[in-house]
N, C-alpha and C positions, 0 to 999 in steps of 0.2 A: 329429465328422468330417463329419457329411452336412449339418449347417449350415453349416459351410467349402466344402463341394462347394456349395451353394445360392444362398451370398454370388455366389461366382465363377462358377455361371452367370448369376447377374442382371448380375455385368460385362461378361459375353461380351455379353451381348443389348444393353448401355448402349454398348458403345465398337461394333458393329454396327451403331448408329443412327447414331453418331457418325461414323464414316466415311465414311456418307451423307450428311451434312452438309457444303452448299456451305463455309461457313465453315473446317469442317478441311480440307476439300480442297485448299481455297487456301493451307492455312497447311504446306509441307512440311515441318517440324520436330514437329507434331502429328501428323499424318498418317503417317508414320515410326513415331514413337515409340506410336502407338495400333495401327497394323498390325501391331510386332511385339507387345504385348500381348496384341492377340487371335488372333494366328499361334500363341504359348505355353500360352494356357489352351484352345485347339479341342480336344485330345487330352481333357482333362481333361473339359471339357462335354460331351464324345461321348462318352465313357466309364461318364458319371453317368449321362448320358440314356438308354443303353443299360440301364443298371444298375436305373435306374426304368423303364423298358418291361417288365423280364423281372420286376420286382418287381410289378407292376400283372396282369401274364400270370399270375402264380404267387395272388394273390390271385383274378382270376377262375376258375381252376383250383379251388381249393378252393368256391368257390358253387358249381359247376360239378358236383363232388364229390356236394355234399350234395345237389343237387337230385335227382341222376342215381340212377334205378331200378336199370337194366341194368347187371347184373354184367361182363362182356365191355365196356361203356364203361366203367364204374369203372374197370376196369383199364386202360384207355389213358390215363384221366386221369392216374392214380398214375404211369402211366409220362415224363409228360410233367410232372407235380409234380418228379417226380425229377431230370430233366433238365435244367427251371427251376434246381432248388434247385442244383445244379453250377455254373450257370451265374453264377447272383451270388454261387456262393463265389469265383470265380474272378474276373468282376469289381468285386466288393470289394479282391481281395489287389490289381489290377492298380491301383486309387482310391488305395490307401494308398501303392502307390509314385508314382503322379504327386502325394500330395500331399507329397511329398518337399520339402525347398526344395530350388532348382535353382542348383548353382556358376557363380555369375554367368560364370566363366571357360569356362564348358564349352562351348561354339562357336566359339570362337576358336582362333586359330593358334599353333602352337607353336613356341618354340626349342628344342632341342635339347643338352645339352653332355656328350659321352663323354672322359672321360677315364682312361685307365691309371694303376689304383691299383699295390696290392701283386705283384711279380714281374717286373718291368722291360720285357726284348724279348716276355716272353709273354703280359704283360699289356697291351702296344702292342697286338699281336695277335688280342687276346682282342676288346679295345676297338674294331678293323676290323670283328669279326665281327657284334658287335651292330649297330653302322650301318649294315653289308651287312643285319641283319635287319630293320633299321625302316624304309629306305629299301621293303624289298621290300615288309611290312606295309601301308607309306602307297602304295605304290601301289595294291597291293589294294582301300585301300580307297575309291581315286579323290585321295587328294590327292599336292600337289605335293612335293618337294625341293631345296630349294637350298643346297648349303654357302657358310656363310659364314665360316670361320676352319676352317683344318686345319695339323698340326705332326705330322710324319710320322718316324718314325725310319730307320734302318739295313734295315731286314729288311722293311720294308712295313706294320709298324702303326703305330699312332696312338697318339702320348703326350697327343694331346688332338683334340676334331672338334668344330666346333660348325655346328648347319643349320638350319636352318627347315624345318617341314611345314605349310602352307598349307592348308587344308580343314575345313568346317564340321565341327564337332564333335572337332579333333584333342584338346583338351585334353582334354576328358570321358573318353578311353579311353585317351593315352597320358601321363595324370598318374598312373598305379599305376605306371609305370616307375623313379619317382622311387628312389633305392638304389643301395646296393653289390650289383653282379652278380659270383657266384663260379665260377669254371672249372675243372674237374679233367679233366686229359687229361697226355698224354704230348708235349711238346716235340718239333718238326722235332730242335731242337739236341741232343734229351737220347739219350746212345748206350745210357745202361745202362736203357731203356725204362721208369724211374720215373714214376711219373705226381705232377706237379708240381697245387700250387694257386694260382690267380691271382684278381685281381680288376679290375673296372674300374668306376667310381661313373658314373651316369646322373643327369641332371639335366634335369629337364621345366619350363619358364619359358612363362606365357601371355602371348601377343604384346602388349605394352600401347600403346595410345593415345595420342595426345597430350596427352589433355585429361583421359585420365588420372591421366598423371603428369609433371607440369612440370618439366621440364630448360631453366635457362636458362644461353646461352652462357655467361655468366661463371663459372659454376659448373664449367664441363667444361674443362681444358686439353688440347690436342691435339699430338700429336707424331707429325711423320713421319717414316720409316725406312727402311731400303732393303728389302725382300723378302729373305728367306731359307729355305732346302729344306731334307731332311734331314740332320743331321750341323751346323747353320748354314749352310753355305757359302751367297752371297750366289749369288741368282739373276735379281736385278733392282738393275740401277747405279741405276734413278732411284728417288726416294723417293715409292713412290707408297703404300708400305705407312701404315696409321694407329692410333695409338696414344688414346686418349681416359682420361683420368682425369675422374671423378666428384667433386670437392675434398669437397662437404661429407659423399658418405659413402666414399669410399676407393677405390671399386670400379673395376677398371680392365678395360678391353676393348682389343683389338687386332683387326685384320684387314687381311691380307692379299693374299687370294682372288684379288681383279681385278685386274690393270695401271692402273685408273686411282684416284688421289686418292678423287674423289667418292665411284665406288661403292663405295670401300672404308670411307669416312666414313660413307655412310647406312648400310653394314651394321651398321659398328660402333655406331652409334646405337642401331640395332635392339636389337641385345643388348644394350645399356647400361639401356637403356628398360624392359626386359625385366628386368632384373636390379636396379634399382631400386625398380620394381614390386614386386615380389618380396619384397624385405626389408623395405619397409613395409608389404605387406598382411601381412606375419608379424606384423611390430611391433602392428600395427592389433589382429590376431586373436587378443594374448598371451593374453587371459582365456578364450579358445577352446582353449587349450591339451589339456587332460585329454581333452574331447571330440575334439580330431584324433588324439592317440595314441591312441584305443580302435579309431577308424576305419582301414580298408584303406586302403593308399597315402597318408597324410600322413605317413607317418613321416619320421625324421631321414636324409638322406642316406648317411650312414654306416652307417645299418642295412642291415644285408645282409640282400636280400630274395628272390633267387633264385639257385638251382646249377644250370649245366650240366654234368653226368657224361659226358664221353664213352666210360669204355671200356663204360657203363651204359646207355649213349645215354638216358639219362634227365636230366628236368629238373622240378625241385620246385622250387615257391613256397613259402615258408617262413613268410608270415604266415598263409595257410589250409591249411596240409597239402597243396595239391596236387602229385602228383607224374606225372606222362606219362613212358611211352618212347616219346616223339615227338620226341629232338632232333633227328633232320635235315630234320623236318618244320618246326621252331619255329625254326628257325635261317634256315629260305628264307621266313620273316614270317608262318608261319601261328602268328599269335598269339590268336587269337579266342577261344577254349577259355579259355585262362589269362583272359586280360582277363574274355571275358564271365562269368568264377566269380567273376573280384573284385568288378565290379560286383553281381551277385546276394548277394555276403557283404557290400559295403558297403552295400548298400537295407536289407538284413535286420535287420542293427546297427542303421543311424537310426529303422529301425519300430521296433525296439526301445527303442530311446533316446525314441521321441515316446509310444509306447505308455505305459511308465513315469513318464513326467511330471504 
């Protein structure tokens, strides 16, 4: 490990010269691309350097020790060994998690797709509520939203939402979302006050690139449509809404959000992009496979990964046992609790996973 920590800061100090360098300065595709390498490893060489300062302390402590006559200094020594010694247990544990590999997607932006599974009008319902909670989530935590495909029923939910969240780091925290979300509560509609089960799958897509992932026109067929609201009934005569198929893998997007062609083109794009991405980096990662099932938050969309109880006001995550009665707190987006448990259970596992190796 500490010769991995060594490597990487002799690169922190090489691409720090380099920056300085008329040469990269002028080159901005270098310059770019060395700024954020050494933007990525700072945490990590601050960290080491710390780590060896309190390791150098903790050695002059013990000379210090042995030279030392006076009983009453002794004892401050030992107290200050001891406090040393804390210190690099703790930044060791903090080393082993920066030397984590980093999901190349985890700064990027998000798509978003809610859709109502099992339970029809309750599960549209169910499905508003979680978007009401991520919207609220992502503002919390400074980023943006913007829907770009929504298909609304009868009663006010959602038999599908798809958005975008804009902001450094959405992917890294709101890819545990990925799953079937399950709802037990009692129905506006239901008279004899059973408490019904519902569900609604979440789907978290990192915003892909162009350069990416190459979509070229001939590959995409486009179809425009007229706008349509709840119920279908048509709410826009001109065909501004857009249809996109993907020919060589199937995948098809719609959007209809804006009044105009374009914008509803480049949304649609977005998601397409996004959703292409997606099924090749699966494809890419097959031999990865065993290793994401073990892991928090890869799993299979279909796995049901979280219940909210309302007559319980309780809500349990089902891949670590967490369970809170916090749901009208987790519901208005204070999601931070849950999330930040999974991230501390998924570092844990890959320490583990690296430890073992």
């Amino acid at each position: 490990m500490f010769d991995r920590l060594q490597a990487l800061e002799d690169r922190y100090e090489k691409l720090n010269q380099l920056l300085s360098d008329p040469e990269i300065i002028s080159d901005s595709n270098k310059l770019r691309e060395y700024s954020k390498e050494s933007a990525d490893l700072e945490e990590t060489v601050r960290t080491y350097r710390q780590f060896k300062e309190a390791e150098q302390q903790l050695r002059d402590a013990k000379t210090m020790l042995e030279e030392e006559t006076d009983s009453e200094m002794k004892e401050m020594i030992r107290a200050e060994m001891n406090e040393l010694s804390t210190e690099l247990e703790t930044l060791q544990e903090r080393l082993k998690i920066l030397l984590i590999p980093k999901d190349p997607n985890d700064d990027k932006n998000v798509i978003v797709e809610i859709r109502g599974a099992a339970g029809g009008d309750e599960a549209a319902l169910f499905a508003a509520d979680l978007y009401k909670m991520y919207t609220r989530y992502a503002e919390s935590q400074g980023w943006k939203t913007e829907v770009i495909e929504v298909s609304q029923n009868e009663v006010g939910g959602y038999k599908e939402i798809i958005f975008m969240v804009n902001g450094t780091g959405a992917y890294s925290k709101l890819k545990y979302e990925n799953g079937a979300h399950r709802v037990q509560r009692v129905p506006e509609t239901e008279s004899g006050g059973r408490i019904h089960t519902s569900t609604a799958t979440v789907a978290v897509l990192p915003e892909a690139e162009e350069v990416e992932v190459e979509i070229h026109d001939k590959d995409v067929r486009v179809d425009t449509f007229a706008s349509s609201g709840p119920g279908g009934q048509s709410v826009n005569t001109t065909m501004s809404a857009v249809r996109l198929t993907h020919l060589p893998t199937g995948i098809v997007v719609s959007c209809q959000d804006e009044k105009s062609q374009i914008k509803n083109k480049e949304k649609a794009m977005k998601v397409l992009r996004a959703r292409v991405y997606d099924k090749f980096q699966k494809e890419a990662r097959a031999e990865y496979d065993a290793n994401r099932k073990s892991a928090v938050g890869t799993g299979d969309r279909s796995e049901r990964i979280r219940t909210y109880n309302f007559p319980q006001s309780r809500v349990t995550d089902h891949r670590i046992g967490l369970t809170l009665q916090k749901l009208d707190q987790i519901l208005l987006g204070k999601l931070d609790e849950i999330i930040d448990a999974l991230i501390v259970e998924e570092q844990a596992k890959m320490i583990e996973q690296a430890e073992a190796q």
